[in-house]
C-alpha atoms as one frame of an Amber mdcrd trajectory, in Angstrom:
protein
 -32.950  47.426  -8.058 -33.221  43.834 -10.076 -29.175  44.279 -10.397 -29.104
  44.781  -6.640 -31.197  42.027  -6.271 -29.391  39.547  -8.390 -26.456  40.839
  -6.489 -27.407  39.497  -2.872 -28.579  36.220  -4.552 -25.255  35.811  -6.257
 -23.768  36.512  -2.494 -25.802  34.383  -0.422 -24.994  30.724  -2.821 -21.071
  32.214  -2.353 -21.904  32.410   1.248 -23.428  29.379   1.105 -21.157  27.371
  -0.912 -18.291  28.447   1.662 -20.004  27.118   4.395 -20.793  24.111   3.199
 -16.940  23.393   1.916 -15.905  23.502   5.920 -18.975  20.960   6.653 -16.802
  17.700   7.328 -18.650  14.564   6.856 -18.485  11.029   8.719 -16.165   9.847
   5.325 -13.341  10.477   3.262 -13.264  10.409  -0.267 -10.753   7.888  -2.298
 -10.158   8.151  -5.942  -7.259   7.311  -8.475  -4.384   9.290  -7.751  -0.468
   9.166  -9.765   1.778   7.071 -11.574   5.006   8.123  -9.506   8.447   6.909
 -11.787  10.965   5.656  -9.199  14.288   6.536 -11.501  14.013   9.948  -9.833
  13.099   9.001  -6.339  15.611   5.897  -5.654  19.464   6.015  -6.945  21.615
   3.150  -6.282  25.662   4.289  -6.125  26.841   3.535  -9.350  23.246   2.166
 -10.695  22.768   1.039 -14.179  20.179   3.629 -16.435  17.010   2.362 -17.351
  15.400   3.367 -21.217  11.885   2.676 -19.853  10.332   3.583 -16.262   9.340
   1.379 -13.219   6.386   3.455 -11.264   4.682   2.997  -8.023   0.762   4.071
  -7.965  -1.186   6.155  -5.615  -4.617   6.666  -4.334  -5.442  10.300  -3.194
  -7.670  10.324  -0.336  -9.457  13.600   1.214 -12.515  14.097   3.845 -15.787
  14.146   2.456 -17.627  17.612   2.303 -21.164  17.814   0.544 -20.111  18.651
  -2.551 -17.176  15.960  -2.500 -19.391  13.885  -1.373 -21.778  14.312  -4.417
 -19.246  14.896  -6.938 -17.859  10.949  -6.217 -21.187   9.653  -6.079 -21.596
  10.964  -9.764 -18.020   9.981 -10.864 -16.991   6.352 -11.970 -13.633   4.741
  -9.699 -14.483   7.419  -6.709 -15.324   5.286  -3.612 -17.057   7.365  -0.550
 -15.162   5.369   2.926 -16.535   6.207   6.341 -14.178   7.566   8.910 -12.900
   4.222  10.605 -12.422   2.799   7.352  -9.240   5.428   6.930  -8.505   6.269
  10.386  -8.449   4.644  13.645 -11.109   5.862  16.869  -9.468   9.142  18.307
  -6.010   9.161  15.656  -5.640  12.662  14.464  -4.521  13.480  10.638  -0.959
  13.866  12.153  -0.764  10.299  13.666  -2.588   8.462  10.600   0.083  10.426
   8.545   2.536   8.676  10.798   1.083   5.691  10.532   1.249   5.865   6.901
   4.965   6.984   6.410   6.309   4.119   9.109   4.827   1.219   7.014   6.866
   3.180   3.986   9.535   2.872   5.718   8.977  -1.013   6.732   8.325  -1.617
   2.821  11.312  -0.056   1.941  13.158  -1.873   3.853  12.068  -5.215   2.271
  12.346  -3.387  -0.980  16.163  -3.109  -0.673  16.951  -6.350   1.230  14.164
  -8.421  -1.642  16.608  -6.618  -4.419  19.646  -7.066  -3.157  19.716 -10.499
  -2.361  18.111 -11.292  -5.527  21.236  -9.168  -6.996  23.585 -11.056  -5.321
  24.317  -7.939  -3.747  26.150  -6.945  -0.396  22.948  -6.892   2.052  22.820
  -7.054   6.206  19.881  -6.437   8.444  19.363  -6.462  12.153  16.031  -7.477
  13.441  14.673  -5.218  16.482  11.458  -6.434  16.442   7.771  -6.531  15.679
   5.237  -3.735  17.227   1.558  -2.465  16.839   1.021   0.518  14.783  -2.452
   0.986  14.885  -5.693  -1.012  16.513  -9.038  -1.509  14.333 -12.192  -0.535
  16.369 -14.487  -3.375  16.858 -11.895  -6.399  16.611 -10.696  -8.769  18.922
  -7.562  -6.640  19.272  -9.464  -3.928  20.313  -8.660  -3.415  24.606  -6.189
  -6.325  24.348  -3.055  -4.769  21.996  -2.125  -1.243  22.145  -0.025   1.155
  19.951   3.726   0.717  20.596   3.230  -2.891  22.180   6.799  -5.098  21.028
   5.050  -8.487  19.797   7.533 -11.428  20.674   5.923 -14.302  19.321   2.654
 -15.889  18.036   1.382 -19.337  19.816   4.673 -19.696  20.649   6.653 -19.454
  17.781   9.228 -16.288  16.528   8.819 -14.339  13.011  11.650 -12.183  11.955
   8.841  -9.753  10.151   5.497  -8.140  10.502   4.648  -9.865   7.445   5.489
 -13.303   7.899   3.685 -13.360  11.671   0.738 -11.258   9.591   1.068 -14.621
   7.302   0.700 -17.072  10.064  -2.337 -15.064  11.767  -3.924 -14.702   8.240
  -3.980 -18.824   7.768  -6.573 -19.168  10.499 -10.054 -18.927   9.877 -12.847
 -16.816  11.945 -13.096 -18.690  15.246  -9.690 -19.729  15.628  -7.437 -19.080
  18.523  -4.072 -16.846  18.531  -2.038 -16.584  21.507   0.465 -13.760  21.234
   3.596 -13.022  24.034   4.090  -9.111  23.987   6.003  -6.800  25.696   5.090
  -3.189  26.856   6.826  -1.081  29.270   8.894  -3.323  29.964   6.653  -5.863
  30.839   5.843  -8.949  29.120   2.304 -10.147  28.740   0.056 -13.058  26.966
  -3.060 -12.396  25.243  -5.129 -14.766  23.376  -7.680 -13.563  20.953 -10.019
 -15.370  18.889 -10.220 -14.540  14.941 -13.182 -12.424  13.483 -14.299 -11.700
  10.297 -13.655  -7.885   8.983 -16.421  -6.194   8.580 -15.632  -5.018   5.057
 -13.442  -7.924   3.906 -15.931 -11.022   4.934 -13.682 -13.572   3.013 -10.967
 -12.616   5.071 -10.439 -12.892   9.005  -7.959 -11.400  11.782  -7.805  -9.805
  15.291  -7.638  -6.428  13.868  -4.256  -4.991  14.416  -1.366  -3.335  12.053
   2.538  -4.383  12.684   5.512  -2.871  11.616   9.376  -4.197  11.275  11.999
  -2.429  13.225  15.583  -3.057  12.099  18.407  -1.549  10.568  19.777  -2.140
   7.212  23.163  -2.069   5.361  23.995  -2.615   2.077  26.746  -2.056  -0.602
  26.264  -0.711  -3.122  24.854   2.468  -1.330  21.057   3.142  -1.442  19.047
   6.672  -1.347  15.337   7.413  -1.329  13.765  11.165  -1.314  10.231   9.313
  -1.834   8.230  11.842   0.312   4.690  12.146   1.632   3.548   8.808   0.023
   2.784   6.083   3.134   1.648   2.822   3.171   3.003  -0.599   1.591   1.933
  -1.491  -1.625   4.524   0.206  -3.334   7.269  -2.647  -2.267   6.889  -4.786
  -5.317   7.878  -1.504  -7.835  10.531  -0.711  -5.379  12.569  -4.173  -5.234
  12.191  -3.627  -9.027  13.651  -0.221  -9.742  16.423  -1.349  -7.417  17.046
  -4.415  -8.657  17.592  -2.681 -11.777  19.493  -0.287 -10.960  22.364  -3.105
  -9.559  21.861  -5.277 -12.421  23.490  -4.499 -16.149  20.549  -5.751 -18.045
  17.931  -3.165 -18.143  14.793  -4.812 -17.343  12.230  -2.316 -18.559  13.163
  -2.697 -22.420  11.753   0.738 -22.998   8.314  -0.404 -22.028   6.661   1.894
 -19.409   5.604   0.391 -16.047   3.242   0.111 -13.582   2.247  -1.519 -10.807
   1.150  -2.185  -7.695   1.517  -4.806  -4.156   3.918  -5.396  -0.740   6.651
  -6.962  -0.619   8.590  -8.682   1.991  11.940  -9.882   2.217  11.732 -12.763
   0.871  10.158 -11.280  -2.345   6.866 -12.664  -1.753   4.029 -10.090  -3.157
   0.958  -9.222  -1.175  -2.864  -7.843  -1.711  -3.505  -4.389  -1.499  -6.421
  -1.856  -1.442  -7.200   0.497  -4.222  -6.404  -1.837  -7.167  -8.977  -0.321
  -9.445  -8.349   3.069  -8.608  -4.837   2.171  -9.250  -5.371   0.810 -12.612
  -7.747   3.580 -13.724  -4.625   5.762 -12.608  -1.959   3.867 -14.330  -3.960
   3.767 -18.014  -4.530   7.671 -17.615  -0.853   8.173 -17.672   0.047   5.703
 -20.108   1.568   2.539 -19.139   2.232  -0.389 -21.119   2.215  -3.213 -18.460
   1.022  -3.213 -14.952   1.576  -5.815 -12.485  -1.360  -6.934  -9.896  -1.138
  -9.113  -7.119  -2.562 -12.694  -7.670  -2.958 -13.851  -4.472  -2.096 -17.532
  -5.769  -5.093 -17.314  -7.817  -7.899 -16.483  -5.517 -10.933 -16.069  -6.586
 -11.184 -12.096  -5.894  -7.764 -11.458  -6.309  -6.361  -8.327  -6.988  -5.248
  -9.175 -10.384  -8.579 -10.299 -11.432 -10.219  -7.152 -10.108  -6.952  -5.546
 -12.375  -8.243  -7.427 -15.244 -11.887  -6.541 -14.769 -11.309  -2.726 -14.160
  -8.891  -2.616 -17.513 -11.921  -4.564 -19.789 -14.340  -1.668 -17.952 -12.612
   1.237 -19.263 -11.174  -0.454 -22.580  -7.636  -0.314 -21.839  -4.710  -1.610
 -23.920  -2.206  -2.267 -21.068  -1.306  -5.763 -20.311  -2.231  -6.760 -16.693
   0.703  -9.305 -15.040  -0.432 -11.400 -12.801   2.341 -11.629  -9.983   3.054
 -13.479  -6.777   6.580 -12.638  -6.479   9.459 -10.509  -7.368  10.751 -13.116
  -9.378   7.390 -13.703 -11.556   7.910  -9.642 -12.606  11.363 -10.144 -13.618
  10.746 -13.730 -15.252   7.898 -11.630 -17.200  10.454  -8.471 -17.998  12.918
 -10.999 -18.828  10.776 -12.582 -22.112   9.973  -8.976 -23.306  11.510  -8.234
 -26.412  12.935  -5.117 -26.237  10.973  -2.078 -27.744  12.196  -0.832 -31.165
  13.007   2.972 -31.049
């Protein structure tokens, strides 16, 4: 009888554990995810071999369950998001997935054309605009933009990227004006939108929308990427490396593993991303020697200095580069002595 017992109460926590695994909470879970080495994922025709490894970092991110949700609030470099932090109002997994792997795509893009003109490589591009990609709830963009709306200029003025016009909005301050001409179905319209501090980011202001670069590139040398299921930007910077080194003869990496993390646009200017301790935590569990952070031209709560602080916090020994270009990484590679074998 106490066997039978035991039994039923053994059942009913299984029983009870399974239900509460399907219990989706109002948040997702992020926490440090992969060092990812490019050499596999990106071959240049004809592309000089590398002795070290260039790799872009992830963050994994699930939805929160109760017993997610209390295993991250006992675990060091887990974060606990809400919903609207990941996803937009009413996007399914499918079309944040989407979302994801199109802004890939756009920092690929910059990747290749960053690298190869720095190369002095064979490199053309044609420009078919600027468009929305996704619309943050509770910001001045919100009603005004939609998904799929063609932005033609900003206060009058052209960009040739989604970058450089998210430059130009990002120099205003909360309170500001920004009059953008846009096009949808066919139709072109003006809105004009006044900046608002994001919620989460109070240092930082914006009318709350995401933009991607259409265009199509050609190069010479040929380029292929089988990068797959990984979205989002901030892997540009590592790309424009690894390809860059692949079309130059001097191998960059000296034997020295790594890592890194930041966007890139064509130009090979290197932008802020999110995750950057996660990223670090990520990149010292697998082993890297150096690992380049965005500086932000020095501001105060840069990525780079949130780098440096997350390394000191769980006594790493990899060197944290402070970068705000392409060029600043290779400048950097370039004064590495090689590593002895």
């Amino acid at each position: 009888m106490l066997r039978k017992k035991h039994f039923s109460w053994m059942l009913a926590i299984l029983i009870l554990i399974a239900v509460l695994s399907f219990i989706k909470l109002p948040y997702y879970i992020t926490k440090p995810g992969e060092a990812t080495e490019l050499a596999s994922l990106i071959k240049v025709e004809g592309g000089y071999p590398e002795t070290g490894s260039l790799s872009l970092m992830t963050v994994k991110v699930g939805p929160a369950n109760p017993f997610t949700y209390v295993w991250a609030k006992m675990h060091s470099y887990y974060e606990i998001v809400p919903d609207e932090s990941i996803k937009e109002e009413g996007e399914s997994d499918k079309e944040y997935m989407k979302r994801q792997l199109q802004m890939m795509q756009s920092s690929q893009e910059n990747a290749i054309i960053a690298a190869y003109q720095k190369a002095g490589k064979k490199v053309s591009y044609s420009f078919n605009g600027i468009y929305a990609s996704s619309v943050v709830e509770n910001m001045p963009a919100k009603g005004k933009i939609e998904v799929g709306d063609k932005i033609i200029s900003a206060d009058g003025k052209n960009y040739q990227s989604a970058e450089k016009l998210i430059d130009y909005i990002s120099s205003k301050k909360a309170g500001e004006k920004v009059t953008l001409k846009m096009e949808r179905d066919e139709k072109e319209k003006r809105v004009t939108l006044t900046l608002k501090q994001f919620p989460d980011e109070p240092d930082r202001a914006g009318i709350g929308v995401s933009l991607y670069t259409d265009r199509n590139v050609k190069v010479e040398p040929d380029i292929d990427f089988k990068i797959e299921n990984i979205g989002g930007p901030s892997a540009g910077l590592m790309m424009s490396l690894e390809i860059y080194n692949q079309l130059t003869k001097p191998d960059e990496t000296k034997g020295y593993d790594i890592a890194g993390t930041g966007t890139i646009d064509v130009d090979g200017k290197v932008g802020p991303i999110g995750g950057i301790d996660q990223k670090v935590v990520a990149a010292d569990k697998a082993g890297k020697d150096i690992f380049f952070a965005p500086n932000q031209n020095g501001a105060s709560n840069s990525d780079y200095k949130n780098a440096v602080k997350t390394a000191k916090d769980i006594d790493s020994h990899m060197k944290i580069v402070p970068v705000d270009t392409m060029q600043d990484a290779i400048d950097y590679l370039n004064k590495l002595k090689a590593r002895s074998t």
